[in-house]
C-alpha positions in Angstrom: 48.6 -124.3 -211.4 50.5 -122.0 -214.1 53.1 -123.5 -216.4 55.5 -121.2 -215.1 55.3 -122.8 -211.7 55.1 -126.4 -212.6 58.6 -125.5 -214.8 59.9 -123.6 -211.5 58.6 -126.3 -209.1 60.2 -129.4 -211.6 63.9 -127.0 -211.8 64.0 -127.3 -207.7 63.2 -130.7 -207.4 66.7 -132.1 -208.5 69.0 -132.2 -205.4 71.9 -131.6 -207.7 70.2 -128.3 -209.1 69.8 -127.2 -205.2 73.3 -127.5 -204.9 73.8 -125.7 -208.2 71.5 -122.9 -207.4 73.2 -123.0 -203.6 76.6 -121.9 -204.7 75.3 -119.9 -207.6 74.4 -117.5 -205.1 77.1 -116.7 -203.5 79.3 -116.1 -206.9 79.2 -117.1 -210.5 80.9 -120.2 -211.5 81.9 -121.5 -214.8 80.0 -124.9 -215.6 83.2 -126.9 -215.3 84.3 -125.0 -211.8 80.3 -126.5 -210.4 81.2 -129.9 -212.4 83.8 -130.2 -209.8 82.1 -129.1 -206.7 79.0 -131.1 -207.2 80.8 -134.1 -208.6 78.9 -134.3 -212.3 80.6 -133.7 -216.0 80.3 -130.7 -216.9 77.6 -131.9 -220.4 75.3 -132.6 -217.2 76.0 -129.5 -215.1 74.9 -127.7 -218.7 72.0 -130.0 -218.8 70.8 -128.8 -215.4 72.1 -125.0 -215.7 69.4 -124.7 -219.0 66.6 -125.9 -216.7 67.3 -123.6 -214.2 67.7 -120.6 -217.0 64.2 -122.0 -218.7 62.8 -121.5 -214.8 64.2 -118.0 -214.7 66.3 -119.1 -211.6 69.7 -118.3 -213.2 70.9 -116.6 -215.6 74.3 -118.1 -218.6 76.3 -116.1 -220.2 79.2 -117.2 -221.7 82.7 -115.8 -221.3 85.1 -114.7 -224.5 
């Protein structure tokens, strides 16, 4: 199996990043908005938002 899919496969494989991934496509949310809705701090909504980006699920960018 590719790296590729073994990062994809290991990025779906967290419940929380589901959820994450879930309501990330119906509209963009700011890290500390999905904090609240799944219930984690927003340093681990972060944490699971860069896997997702290194699995080309998501995509960040940041607001000024």
């Amino acid at each position: 199996m590719s790296e590729e899919l073994v990062t994809f496969f290991k990025a779906l494989a967290d419940k929380n990043r589901l959820k994450i991934v879930g309501l990330l496509a119906e509209k963009p949310y700011s890290v500390e908005e999905l904090a609240a809705l799944v219930g984690l701090k927003p340093p681990t909504v972060s944490h699971h938002l860069a896997k997702l980006v290194e699995a080309g699920l998501v995509k960040a960018h940041s607001e000024s």
